[in-house]
TORKOL-4160 file (C-alpha; in steps of 0.2 Angstrom, whole numbers, padded with zeros to 4 digits, m for minus):
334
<pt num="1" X="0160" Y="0492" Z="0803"/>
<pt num="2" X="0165" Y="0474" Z="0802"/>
<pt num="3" X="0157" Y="0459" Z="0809"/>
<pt num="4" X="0144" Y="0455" Z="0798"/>
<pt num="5" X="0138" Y="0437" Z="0792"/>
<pt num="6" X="0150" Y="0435" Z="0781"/>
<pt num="7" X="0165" Y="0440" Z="0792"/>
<pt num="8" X="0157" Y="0428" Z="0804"/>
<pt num="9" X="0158" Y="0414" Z="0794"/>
<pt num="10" X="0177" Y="0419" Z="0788"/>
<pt num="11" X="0182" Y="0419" Z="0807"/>
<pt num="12" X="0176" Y="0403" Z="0810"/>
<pt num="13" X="0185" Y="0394" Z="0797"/>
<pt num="14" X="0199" Y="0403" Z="0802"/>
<pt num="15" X="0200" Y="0399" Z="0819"/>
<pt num="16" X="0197" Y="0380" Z="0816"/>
<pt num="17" X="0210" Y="0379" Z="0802"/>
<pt num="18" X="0225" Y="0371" Z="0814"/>
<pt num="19" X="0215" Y="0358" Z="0823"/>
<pt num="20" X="0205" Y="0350" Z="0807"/>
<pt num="21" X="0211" Y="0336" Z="0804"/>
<pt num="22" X="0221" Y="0328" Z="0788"/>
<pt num="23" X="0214" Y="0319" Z="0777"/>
<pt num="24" X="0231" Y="0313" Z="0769"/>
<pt num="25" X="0239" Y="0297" Z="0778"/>
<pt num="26" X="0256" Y="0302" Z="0774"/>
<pt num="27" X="0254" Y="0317" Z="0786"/>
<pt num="28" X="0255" Y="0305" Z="0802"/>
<pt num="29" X="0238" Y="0311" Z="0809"/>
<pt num="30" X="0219" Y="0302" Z="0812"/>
<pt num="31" X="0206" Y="0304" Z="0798"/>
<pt num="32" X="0190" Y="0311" Z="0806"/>
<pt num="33" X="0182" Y="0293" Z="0805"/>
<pt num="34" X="0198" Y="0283" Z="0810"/>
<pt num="35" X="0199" Y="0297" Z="0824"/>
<pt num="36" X="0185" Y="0293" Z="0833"/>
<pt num="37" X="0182" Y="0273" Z="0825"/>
<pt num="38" X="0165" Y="0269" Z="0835"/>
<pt num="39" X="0153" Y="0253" Z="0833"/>
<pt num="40" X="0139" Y="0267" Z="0826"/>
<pt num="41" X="0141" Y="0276" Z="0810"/>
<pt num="42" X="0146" Y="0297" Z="0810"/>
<pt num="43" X="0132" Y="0305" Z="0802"/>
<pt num="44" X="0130" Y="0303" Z="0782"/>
<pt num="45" X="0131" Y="0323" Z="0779"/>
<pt num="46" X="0148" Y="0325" Z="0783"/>
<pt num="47" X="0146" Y="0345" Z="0789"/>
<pt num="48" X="0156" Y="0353" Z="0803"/>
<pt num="49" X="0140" Y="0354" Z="0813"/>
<pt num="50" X="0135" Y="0337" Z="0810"/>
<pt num="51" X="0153" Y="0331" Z="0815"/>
<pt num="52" X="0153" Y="0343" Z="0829"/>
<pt num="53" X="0138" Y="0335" Z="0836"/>
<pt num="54" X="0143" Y="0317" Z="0831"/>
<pt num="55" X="0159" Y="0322" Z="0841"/>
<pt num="56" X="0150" Y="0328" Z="0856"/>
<pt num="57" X="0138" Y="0314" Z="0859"/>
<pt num="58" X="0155" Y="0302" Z="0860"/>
<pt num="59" X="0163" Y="0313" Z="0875"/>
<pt num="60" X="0143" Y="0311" Z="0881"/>
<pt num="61" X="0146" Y="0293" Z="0879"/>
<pt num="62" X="0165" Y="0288" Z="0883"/>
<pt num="63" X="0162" Y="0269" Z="0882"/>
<pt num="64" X="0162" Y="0274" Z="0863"/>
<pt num="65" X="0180" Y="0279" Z="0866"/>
<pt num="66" X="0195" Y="0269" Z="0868"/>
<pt num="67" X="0215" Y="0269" Z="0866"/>
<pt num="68" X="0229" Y="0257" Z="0868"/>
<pt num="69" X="0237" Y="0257" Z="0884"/>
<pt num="70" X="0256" Y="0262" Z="0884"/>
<pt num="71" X="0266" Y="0244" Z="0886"/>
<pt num="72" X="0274" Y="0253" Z="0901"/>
<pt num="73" X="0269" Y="0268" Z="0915"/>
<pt num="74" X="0274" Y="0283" Z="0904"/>
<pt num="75" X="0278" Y="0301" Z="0918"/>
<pt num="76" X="0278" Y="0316" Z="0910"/>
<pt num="77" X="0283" Y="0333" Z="0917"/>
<pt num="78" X="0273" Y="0350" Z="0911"/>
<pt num="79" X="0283" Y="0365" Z="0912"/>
<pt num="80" X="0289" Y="0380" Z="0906"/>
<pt num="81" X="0297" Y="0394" Z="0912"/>
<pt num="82" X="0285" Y="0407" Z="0908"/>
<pt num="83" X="0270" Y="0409" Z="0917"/>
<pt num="84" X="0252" Y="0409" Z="0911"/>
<pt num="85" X="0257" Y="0398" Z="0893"/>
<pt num="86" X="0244" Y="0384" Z="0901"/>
<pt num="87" X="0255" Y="0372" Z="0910"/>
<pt num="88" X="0241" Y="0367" Z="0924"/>
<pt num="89" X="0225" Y="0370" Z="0910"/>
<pt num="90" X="0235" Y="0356" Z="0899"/>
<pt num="91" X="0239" Y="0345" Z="0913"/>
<pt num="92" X="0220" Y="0343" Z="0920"/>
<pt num="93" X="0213" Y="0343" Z="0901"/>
<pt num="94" X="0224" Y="0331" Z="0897"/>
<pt num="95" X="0222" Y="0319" Z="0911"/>
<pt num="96" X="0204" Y="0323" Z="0909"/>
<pt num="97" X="0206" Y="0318" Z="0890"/>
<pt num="98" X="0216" Y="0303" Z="0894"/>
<pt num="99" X="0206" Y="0295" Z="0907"/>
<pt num="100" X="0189" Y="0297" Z="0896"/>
<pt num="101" X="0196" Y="0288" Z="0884"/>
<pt num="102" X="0199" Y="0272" Z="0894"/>
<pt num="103" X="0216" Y="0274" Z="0901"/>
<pt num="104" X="0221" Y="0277" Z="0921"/>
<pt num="105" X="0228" Y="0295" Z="0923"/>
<pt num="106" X="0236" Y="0302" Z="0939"/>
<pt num="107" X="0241" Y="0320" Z="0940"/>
<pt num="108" X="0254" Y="0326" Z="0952"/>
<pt num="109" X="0251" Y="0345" Z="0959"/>
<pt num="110" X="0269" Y="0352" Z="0962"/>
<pt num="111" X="0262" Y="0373" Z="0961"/>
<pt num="112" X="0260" Y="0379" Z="0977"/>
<pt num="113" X="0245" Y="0386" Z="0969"/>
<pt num="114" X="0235" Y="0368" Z="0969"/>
<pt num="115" X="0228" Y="0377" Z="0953"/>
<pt num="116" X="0226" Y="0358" Z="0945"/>
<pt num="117" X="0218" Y="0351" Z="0963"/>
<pt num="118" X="0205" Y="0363" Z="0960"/>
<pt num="119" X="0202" Y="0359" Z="0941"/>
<pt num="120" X="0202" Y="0339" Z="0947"/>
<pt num="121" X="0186" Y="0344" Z="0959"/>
<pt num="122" X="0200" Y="0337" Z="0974"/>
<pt num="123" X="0203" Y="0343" Z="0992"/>
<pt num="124" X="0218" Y="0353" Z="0994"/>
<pt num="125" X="0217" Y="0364" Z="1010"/>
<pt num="126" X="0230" Y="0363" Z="1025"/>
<pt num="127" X="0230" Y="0347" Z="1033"/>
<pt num="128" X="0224" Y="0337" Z="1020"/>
<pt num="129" X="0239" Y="0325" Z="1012"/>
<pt num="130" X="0248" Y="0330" Z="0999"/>
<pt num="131" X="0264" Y="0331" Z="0986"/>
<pt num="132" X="0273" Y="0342" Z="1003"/>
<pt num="133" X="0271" Y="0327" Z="1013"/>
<pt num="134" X="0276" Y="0315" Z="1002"/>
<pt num="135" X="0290" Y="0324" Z="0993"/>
<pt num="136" X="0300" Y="0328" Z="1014"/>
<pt num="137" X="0293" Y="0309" Z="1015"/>
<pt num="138" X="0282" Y="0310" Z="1030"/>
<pt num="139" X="0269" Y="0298" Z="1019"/>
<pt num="140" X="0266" Y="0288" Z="1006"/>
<pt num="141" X="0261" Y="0293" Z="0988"/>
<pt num="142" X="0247" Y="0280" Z="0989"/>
<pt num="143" X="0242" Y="0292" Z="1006"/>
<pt num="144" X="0241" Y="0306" Z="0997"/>
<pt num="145" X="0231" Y="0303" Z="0982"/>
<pt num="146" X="0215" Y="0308" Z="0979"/>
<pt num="147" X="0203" Y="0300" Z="0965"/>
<pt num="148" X="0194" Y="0314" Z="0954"/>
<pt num="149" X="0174" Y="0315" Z="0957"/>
<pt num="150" X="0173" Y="0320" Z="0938"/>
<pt num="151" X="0183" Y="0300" Z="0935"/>
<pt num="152" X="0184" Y="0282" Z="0942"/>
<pt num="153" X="0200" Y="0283" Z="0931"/>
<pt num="154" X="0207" Y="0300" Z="0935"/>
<pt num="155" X="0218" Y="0305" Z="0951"/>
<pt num="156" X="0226" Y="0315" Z="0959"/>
<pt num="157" X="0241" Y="0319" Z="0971"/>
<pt num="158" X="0235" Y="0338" Z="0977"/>
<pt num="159" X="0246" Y="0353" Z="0984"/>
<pt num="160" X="0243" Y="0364" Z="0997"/>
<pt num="161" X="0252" Y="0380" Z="1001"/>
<pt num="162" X="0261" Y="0370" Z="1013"/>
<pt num="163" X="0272" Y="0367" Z="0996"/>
<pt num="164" X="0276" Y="0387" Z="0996"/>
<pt num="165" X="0291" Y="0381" Z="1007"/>
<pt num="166" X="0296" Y="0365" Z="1000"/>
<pt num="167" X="0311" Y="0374" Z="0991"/>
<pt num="168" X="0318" Y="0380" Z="1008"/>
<pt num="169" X="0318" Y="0364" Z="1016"/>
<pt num="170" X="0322" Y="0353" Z="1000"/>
<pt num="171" X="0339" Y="0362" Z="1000"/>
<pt num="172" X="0345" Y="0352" Z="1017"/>
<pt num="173" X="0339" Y="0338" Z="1012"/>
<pt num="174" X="0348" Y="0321" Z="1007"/>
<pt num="175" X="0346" Y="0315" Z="0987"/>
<pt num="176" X="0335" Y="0334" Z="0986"/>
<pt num="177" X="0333" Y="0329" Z="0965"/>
<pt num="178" X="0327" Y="0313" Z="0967"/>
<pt num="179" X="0313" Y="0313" Z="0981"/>
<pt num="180" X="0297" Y="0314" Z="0969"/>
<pt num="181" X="0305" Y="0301" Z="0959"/>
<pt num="182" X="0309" Y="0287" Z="0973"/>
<pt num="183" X="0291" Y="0293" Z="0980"/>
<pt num="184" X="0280" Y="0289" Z="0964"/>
<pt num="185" X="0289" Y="0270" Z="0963"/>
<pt num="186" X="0275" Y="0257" Z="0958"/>
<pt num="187" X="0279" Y="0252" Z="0976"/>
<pt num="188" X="0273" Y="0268" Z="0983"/>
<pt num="189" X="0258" Y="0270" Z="0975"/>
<pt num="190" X="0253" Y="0253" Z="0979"/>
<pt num="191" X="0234" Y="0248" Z="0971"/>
<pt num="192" X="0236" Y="0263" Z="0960"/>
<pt num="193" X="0241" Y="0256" Z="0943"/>
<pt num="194" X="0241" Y="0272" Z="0933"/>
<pt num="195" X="0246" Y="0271" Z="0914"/>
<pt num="196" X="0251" Y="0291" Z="0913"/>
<pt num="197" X="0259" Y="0301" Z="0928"/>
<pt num="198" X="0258" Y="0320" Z="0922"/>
<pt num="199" X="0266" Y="0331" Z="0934"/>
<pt num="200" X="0261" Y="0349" Z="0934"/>
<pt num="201" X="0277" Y="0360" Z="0938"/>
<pt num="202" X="0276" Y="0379" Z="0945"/>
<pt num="203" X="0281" Y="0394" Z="0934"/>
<pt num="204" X="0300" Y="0392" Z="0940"/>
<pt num="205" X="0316" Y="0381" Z="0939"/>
<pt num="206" X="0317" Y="0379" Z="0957"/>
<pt num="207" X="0319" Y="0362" Z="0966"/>
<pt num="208" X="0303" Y="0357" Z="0963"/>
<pt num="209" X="0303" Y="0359" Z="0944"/>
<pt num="210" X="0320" Y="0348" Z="0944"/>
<pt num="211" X="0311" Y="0336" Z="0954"/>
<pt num="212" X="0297" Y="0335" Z="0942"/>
<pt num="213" X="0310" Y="0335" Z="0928"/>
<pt num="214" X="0321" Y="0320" Z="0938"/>
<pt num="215" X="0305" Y="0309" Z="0942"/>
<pt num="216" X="0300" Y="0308" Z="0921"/>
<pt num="217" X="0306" Y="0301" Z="0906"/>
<pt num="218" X="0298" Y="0314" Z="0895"/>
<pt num="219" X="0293" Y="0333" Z="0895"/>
<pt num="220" X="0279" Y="0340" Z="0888"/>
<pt num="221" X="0282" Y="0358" Z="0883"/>
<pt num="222" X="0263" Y="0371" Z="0882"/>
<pt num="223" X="0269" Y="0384" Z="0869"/>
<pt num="224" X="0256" Y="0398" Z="0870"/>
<pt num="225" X="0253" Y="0407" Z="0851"/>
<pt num="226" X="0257" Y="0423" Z="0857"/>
<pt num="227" X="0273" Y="0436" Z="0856"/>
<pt num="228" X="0285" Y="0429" Z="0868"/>
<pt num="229" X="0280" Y="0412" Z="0867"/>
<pt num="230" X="0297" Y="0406" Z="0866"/>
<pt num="231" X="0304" Y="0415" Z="0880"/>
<pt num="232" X="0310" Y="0405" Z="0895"/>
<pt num="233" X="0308" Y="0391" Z="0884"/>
<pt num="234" X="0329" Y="0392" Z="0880"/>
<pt num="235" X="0331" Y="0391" Z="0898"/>
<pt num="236" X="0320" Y="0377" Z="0901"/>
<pt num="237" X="0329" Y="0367" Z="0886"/>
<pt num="238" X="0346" Y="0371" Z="0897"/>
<pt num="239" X="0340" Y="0364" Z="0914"/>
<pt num="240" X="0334" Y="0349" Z="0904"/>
<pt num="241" X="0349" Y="0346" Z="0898"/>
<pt num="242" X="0358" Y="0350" Z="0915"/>
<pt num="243" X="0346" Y="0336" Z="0922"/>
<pt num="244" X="0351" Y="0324" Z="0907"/>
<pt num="245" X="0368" Y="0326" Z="0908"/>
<pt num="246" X="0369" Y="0323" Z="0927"/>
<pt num="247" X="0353" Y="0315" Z="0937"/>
<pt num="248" X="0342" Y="0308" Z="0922"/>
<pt num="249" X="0350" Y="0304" Z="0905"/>
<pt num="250" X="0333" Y="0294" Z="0899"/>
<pt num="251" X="0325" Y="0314" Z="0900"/>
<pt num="252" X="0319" Y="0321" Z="0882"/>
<pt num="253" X="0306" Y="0333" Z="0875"/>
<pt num="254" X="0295" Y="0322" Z="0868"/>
<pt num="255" X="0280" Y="0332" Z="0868"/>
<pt num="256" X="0276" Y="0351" Z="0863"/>
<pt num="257" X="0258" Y="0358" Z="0863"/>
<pt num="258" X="0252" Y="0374" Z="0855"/>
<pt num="259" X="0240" Y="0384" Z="0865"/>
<pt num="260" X="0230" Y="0400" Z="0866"/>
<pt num="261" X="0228" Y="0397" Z="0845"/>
<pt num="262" X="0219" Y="0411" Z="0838"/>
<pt num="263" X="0218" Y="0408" Z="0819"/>
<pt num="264" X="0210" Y="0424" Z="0814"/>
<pt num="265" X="0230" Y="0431" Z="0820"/>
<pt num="266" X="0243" Y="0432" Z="0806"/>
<pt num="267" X="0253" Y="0432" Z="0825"/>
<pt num="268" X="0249" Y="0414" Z="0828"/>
<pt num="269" X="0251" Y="0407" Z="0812"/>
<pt num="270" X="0268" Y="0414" Z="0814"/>
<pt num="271" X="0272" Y="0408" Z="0829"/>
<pt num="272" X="0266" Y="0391" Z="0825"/>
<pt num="273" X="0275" Y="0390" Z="0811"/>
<pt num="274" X="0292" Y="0395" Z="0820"/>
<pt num="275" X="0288" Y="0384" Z="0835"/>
<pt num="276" X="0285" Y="0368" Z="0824"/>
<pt num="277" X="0302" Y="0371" Z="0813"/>
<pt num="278" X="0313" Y="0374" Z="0831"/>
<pt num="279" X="0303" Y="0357" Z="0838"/>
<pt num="280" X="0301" Y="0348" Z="0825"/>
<pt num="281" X="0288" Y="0332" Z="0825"/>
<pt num="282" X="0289" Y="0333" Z="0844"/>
<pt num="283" X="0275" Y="0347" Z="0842"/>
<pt num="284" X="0256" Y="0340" Z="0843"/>
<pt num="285" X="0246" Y="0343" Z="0826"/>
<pt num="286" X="0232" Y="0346" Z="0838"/>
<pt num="287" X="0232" Y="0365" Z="0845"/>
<pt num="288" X="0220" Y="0370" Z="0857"/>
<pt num="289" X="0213" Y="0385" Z="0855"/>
<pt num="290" X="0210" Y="0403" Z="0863"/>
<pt num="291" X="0192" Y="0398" Z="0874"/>
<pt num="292" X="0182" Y="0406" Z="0887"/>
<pt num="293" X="0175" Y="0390" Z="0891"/>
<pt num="294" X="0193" Y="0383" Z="0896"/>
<pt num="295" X="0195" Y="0398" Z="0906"/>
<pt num="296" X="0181" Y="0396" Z="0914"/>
<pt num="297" X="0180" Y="0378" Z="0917"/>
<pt num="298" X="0192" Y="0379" Z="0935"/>
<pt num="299" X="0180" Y="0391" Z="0942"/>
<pt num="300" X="0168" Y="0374" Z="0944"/>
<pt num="301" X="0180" Y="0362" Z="0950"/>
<pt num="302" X="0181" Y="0354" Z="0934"/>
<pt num="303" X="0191" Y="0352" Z="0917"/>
<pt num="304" X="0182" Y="0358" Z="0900"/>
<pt num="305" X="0178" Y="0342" Z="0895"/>
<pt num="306" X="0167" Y="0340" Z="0912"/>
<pt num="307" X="0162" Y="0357" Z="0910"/>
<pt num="308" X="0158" Y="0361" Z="0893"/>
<pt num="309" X="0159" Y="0342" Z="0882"/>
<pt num="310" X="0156" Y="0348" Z="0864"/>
<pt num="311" X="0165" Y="0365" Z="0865"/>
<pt num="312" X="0181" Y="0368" Z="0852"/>
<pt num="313" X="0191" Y="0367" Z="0868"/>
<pt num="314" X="0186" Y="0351" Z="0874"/>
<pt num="315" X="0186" Y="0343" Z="0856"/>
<pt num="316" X="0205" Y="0348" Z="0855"/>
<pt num="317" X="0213" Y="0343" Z="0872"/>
<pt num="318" X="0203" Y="0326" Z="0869"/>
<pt num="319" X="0212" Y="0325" Z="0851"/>
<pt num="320" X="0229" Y="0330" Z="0860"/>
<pt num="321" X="0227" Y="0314" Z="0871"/>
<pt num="322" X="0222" Y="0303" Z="0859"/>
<pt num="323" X="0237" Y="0309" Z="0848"/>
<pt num="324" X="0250" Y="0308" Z="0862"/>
<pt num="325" X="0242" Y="0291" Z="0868"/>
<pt num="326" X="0245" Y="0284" Z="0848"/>
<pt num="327" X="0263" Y="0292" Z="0846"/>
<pt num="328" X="0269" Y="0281" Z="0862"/>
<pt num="329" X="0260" Y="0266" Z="0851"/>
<pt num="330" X="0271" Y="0271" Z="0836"/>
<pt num="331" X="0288" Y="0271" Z="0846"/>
<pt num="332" X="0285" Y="0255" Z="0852"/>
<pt num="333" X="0283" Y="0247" Z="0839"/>
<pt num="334" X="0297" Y="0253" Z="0828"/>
């Protein structure tokens, strides 16, 4: 029988081994102290509990937290294929993530679903305005959004199931790929100056996914640790580059994110590996690991850093902004 003290303590260092951080600047990651640099010392025993906690305390207090703006709105698309890899979970987290930490984030629900609506704490029932309206252009995007009661600096365009028949109706429709984009101009949204646009994309290629991947400049990819975790994901690089070649040559992956990390696996160190050699430095060193608190956070109406600050979950999609926030600093200064 296994599971004793020892074993404990063996799994937890396990499961933490792909979101430590580096301590070597030639890796092109944060130390723990130039992670999280904050006007108060991090405690002097330098312990994972005592960093946990030290950790905890700044998500407690996000005045302690800050990143650079990006010198221009950047709109990123989330989406894969395959269902279930944590497309809406990363696009609420990392909003959530982005917002705490000083920027203005606005998520745009394209999943019939409204699955991120509900995880932004937002009203999403028939009636209410909504990505429908404002993609078959009966309003404004600036009608339609909905600021976050979790954040003064998070919003959100919601979806209702309205959207279910969006693809139908699309098809008929004048410029069909390039209604989201003309709808989310800086004209459109009017007062709402956002510094991220993350647009959560339904577990298809349909009209609605194209959309999404015609209004941004850049896709982030969720890669689940698991068995398949690349299928769907050669499909999805086609479309992109069907979309590049025809309605939006300025589209890359810039972004991949590993998810669903269980370190105590040989499975996910495997597939980690093989994800990062196929993409490259395009992949986060952050990984956000398996958690029930993540799971359970939309159940509230919130994300896990609203729900559960301090938890290994929360810690990693707020070092996954805070990494994809720098890595647009990098670029633009080269």
């Amino acid at each position: 029988m296994t599971g004793g003290p020892e074993s404990a303590v063996s799994r937890e260092t396990s499961v933490s081994r792909e979101t430590e951080p580096t301590t070597d600047p030639s890796a092109g990651s944060f130390t723990e102290r130039d992670h999280f640099a904050t006007p108060y010392s991090a405690p002097s025993e330098d312990t994972p509990i005592g960093v946990a906690a030290h950790r905890a305390s700044q998500v407690l207090h996000p005045k302690s937290l800050t990143i650079p703006k990006p010198t221009e709105r950047r709109v990123l698309t989330i989406a894969n294929q395959k269902g279930g890899v944590g497309k809406t979970t990363t696009a609420v987290n990392m909003a959530s993530a982005l917002a705490l930490q000083g920027l203005t984030v606005l998520v745009v629900d394209l999943d019939p679903q409204g699955n991120a609506s509900t995880a932004l704490g937002v009203a999403h029932h028939s009636g209410v305005p909504s990505s429908y309206e404002v993609l078959i252009g009966e309003v404004q995007a600036r009608e339609a959004v909905q600021q976050s009661p979790h954040s003064d600096r998070l919003f959100c365009i919601p979806a209702t199931i309205d959207l279910a028949g969006a693809e139908i109706e699309l098809v008929s429709m004048v410029a069909r790929e390039g209604r989201l984009k003309n709808a989310l101009t800086a004209q459109a949204l009017g007062d709402i100056d956002a510094d991220f646009i993350l647009i959560d994309c339904p577990p298809s290629l349909g009209l609605l996914t194209v959309n999404a991947l015609v209004a941004a400049k850049e896709v982030l990819i969720p890669i689940q640790c698991e068995y398949y975790a690349l299928e769907g994901v050669g499909q999805l690089l086609r479309n992109i580059e069907l979309v590049q070649a025809h309605l939006n040559p300025e589209l890359h992956v810039s972004t991949v994110l590993l998810t669903m990390y269980d370190g105590r696996t040989k499975l996910a160190d495997q597939v980690a590996e093989e994800v990062r050699a196929h993409f490259g430095d395009a992949v986060l060193r952050s990984v956000i690991p398996r958690s029930v608190k993540v799971s359970e956070a939309p159940g509230y109406g919130m994300t896990v850093l609203d729900y559960d600050p301090g938890s290994r979950g929360a810690m990693s999609y707020l070092d996954a902004g805070r990494e994809l926030a720098a890595r647009a600093v990098k670029t633009q200064e080269q």
